[in-house]
N, CA, C and O atoms as CSV, one atom per row, in Angstrom:
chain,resi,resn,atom,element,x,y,z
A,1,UNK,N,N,72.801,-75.709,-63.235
A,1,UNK,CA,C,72.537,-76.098,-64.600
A,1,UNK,C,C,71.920,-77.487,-64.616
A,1,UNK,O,O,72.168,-78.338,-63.761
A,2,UNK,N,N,70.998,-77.678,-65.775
A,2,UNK,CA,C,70.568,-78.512,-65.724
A,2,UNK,C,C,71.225,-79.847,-66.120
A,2,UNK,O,O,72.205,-79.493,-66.775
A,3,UNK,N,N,71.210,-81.427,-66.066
A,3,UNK,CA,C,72.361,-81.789,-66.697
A,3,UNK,C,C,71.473,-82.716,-67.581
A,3,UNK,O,O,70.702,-83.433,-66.944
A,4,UNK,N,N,71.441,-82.855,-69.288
A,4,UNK,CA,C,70.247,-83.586,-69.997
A,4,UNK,C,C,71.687,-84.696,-70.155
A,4,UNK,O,O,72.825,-84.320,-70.439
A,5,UNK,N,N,71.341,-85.843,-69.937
A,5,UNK,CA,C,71.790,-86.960,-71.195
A,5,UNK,C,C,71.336,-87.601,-71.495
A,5,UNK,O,O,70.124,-87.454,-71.338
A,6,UNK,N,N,71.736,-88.759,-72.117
A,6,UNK,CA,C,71.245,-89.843,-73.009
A,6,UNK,C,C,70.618,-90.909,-71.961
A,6,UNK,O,O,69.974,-91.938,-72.165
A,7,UNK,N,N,70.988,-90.363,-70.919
A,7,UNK,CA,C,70.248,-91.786,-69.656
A,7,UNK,C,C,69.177,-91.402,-68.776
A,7,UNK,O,O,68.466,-92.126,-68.079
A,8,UNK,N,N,69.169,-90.063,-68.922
A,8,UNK,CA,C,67.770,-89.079,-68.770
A,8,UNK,C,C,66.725,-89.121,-68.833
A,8,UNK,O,O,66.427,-88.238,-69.637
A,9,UNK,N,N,65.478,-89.800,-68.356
A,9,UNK,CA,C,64.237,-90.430,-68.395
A,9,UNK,C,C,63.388,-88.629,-68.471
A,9,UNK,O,O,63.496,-87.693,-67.679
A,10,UNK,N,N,62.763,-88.720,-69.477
A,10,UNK,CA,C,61.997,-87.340,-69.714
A,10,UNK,C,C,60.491,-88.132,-69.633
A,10,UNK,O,O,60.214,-88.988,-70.473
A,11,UNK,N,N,59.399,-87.711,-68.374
A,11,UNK,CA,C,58.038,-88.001,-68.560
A,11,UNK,C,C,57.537,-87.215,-68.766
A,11,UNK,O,O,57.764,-86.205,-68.099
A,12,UNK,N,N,56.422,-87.180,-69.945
A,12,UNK,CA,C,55.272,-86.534,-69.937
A,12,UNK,C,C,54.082,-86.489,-69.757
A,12,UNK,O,O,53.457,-87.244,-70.501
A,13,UNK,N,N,53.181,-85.606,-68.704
A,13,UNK,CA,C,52.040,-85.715,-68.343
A,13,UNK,C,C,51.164,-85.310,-69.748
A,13,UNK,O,O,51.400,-84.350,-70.482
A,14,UNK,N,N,50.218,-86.195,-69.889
A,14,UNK,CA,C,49.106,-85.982,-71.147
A,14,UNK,C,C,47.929,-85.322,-70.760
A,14,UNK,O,O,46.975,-85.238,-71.533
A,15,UNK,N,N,47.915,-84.846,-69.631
A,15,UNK,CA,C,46.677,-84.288,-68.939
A,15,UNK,C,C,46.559,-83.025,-68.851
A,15,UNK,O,O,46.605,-82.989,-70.080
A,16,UNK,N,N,46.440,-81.850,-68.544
A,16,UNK,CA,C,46.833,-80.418,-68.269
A,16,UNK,C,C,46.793,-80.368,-67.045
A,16,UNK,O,O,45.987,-81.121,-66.499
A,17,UNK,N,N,47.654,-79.461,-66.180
A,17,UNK,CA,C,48.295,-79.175,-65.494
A,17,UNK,C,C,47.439,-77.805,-64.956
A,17,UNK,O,O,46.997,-77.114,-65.874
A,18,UNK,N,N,47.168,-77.355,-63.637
A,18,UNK,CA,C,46.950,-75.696,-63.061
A,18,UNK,C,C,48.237,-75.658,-62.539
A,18,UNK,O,O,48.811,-76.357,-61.704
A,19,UNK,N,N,48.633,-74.517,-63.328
A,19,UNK,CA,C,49.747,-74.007,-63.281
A,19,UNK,C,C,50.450,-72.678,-61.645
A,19,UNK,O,O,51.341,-71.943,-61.218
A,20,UNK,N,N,48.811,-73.430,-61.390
A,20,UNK,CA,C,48.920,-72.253,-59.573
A,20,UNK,C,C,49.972,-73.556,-58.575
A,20,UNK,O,O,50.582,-73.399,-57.517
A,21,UNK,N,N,49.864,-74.489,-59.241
A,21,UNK,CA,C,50.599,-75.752,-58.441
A,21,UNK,C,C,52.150,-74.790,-58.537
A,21,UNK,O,O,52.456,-74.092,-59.504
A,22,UNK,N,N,52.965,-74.969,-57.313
A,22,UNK,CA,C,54.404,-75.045,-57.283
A,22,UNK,C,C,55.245,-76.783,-57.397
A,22,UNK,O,O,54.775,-77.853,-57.782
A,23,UNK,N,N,56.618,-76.433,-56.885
A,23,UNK,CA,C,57.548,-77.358,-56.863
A,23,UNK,C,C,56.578,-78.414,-55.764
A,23,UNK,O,O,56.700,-79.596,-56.086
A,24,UNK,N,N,55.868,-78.242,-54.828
A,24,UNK,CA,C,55.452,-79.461,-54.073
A,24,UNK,C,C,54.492,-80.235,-54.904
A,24,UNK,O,O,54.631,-81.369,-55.361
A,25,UNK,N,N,53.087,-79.075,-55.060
A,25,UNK,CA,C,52.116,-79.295,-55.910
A,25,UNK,C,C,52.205,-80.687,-57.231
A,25,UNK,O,O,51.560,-81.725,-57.382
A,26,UNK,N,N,53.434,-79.990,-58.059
A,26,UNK,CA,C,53.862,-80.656,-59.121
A,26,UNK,C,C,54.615,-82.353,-58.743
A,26,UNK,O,O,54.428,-83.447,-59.274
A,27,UNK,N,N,55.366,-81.985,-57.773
A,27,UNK,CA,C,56.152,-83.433,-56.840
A,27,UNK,C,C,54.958,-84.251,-56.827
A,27,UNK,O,O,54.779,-85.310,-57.429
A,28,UNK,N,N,54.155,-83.619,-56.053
A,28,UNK,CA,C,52.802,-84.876,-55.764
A,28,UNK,C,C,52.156,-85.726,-56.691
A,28,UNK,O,O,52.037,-86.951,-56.688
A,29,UNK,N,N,51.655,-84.635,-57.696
A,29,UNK,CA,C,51.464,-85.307,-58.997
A,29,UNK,C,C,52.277,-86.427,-59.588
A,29,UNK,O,O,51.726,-87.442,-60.012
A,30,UNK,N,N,53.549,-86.260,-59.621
A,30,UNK,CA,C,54.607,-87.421,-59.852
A,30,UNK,C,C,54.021,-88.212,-59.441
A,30,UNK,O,O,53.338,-89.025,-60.064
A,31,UNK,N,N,54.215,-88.103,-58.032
A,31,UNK,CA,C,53.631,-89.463,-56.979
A,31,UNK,C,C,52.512,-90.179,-57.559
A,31,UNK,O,O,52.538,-91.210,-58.230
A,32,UNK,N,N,51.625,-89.544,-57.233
A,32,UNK,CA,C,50.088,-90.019,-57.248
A,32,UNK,C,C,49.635,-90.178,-58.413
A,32,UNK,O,O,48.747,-91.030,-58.382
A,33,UNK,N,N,49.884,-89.603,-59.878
A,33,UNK,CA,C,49.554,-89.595,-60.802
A,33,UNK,C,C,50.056,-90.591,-61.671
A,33,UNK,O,O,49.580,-91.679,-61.995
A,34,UNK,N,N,51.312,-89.909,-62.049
A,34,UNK,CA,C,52.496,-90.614,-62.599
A,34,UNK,C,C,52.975,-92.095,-62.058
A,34,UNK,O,O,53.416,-92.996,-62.771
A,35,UNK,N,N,52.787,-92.134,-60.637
A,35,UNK,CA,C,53.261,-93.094,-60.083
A,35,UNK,C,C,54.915,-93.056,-60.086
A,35,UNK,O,O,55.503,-94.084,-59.749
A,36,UNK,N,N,55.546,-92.079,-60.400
A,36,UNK,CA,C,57.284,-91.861,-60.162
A,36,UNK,C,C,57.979,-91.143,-59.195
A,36,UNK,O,O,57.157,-90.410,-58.646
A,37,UNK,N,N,58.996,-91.001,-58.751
A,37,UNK,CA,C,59.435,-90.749,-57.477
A,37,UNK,C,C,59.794,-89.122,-58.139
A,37,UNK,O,O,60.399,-89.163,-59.209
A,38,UNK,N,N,59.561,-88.102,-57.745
A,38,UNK,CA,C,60.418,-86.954,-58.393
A,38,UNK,C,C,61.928,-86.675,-57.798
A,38,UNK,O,O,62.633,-85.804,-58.306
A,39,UNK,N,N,62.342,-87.410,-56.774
A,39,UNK,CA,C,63.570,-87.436,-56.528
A,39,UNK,C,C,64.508,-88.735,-57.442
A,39,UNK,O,O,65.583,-89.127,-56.988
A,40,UNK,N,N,64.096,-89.143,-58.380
A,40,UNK,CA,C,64.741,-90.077,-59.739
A,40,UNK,C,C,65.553,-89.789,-59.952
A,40,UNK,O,O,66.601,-90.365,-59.659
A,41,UNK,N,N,65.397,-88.303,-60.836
A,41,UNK,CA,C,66.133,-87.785,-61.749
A,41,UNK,C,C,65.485,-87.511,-63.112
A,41,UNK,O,O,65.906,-87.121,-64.201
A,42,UNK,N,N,64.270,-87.877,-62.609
A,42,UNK,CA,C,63.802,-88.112,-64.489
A,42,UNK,C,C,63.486,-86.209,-64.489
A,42,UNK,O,O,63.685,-85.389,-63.593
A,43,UNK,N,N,62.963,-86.042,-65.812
A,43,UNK,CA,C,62.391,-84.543,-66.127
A,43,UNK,C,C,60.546,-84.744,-66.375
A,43,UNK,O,O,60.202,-85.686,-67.088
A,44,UNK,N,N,59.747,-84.083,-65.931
A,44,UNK,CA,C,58.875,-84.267,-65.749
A,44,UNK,C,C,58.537,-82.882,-66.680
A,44,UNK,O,O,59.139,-81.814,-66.573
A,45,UNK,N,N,57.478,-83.158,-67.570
A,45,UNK,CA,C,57.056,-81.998,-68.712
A,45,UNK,C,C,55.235,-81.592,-68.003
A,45,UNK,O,O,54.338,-82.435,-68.004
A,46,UNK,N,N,55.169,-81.028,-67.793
A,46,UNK,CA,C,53.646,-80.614,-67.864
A,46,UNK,C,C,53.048,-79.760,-68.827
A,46,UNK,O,O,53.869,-79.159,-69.521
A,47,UNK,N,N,51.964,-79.555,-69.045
A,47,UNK,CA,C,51.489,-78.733,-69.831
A,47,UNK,C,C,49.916,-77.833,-69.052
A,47,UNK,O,O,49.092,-78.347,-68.296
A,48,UNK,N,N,49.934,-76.757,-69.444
A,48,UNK,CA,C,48.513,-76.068,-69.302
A,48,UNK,C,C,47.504,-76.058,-70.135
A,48,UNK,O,O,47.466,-76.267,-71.348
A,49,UNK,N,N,46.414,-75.708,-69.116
A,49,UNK,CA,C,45.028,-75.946,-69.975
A,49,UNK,C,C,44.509,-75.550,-71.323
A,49,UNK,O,O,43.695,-75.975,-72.143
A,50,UNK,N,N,45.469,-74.398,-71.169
A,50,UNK,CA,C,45.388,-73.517,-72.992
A,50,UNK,C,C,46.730,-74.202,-73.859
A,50,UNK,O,O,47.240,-73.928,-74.945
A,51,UNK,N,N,46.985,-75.097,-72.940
A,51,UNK,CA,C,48.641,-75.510,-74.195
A,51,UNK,C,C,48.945,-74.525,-74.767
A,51,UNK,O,O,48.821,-74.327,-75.975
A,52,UNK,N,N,49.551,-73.500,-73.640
A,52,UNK,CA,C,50.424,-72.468,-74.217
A,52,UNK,C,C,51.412,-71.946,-74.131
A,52,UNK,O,O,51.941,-71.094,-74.844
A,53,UNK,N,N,51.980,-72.836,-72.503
A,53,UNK,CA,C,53.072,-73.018,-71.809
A,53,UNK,C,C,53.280,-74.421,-71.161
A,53,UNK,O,O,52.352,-75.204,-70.958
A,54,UNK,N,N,54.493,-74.648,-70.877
A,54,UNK,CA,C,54.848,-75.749,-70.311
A,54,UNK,C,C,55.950,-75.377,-68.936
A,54,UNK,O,O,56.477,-74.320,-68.589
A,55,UNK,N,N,55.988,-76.398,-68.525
A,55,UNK,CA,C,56.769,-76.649,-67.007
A,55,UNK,C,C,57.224,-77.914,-66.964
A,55,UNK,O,O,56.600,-78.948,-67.201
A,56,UNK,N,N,58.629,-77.737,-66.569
A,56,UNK,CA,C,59.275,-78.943,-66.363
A,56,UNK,C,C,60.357,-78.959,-64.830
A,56,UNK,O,O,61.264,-78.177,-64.544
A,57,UNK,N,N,59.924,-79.955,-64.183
A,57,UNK,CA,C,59.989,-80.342,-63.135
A,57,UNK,C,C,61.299,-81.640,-62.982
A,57,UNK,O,O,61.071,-82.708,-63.550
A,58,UNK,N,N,62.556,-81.484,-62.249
A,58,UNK,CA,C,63.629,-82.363,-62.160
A,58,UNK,C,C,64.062,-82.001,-60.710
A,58,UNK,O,O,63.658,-81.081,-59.999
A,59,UNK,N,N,65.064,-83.042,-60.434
A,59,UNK,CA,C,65.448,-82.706,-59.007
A,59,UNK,C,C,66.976,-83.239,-59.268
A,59,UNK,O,O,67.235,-84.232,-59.949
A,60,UNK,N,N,67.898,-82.450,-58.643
A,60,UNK,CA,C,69.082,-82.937,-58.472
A,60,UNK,C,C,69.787,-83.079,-57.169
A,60,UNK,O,O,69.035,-83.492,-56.286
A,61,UNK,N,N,71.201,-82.823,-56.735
A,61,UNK,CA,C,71.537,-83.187,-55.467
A,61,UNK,C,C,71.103,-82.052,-54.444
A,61,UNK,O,O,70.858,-82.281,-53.260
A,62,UNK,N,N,71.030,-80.676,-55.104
A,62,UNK,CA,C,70.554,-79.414,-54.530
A,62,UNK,C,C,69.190,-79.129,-54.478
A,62,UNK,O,O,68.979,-77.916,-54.454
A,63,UNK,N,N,68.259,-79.780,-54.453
A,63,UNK,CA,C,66.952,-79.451,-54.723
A,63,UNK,C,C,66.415,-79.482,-56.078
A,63,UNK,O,O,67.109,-79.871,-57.017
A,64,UNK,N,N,65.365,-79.142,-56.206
A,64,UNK,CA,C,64.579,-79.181,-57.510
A,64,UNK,C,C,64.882,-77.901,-58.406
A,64,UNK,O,O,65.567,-76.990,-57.943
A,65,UNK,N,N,64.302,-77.838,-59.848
A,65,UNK,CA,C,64.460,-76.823,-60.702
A,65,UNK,C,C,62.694,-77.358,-61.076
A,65,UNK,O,O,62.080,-78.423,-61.002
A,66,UNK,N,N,62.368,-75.932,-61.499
A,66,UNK,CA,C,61.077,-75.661,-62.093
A,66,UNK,C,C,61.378,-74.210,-63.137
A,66,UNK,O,O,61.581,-73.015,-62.922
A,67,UNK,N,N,61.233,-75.395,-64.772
A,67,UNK,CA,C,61.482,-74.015,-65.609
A,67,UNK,C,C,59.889,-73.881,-66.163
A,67,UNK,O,O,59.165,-74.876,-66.128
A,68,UNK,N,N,59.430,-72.693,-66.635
A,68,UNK,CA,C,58.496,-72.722,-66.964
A,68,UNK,C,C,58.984,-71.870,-68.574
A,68,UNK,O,O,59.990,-71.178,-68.733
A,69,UNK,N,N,57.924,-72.195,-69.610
A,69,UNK,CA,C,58.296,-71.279,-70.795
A,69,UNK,C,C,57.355,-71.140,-71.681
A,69,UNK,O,O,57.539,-70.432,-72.671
């Protein structure tokens, strides 16, 4: 489960996203783009080129979660 609170840094990318990227794909972007570590904790929002879905990208002590919707 995911865990949201109030100390929860949520970023959002303003750019669109190819959604053929996975969990590494998306990590990198953090990096290089964002300039943030994806092992933080923060939640990372992406969006696609048709803004018609989104993906959000977090990491906890078990690995990462990638929900898409």
């Amino acid at each position: 489960m995911i865990h949201l609170t109030a100390d929860t840094q949520i970023l959002i990318a303003t750019n669109h996203v190819d959604f053929r990227r996975g969990i590494d794909g998306l990590a990198s972007l953090c990096e290089q783009q964002l300039e943030q570590s994806p092992h933080s904790g923060a939640m990372f929002v992406f969006i696609n080129r048709a803004h018609t879905m989104i993906r959000i990208l977090c990491y906890e002590e078990q690995g990462f979660w990638l929900a898409t919707k």
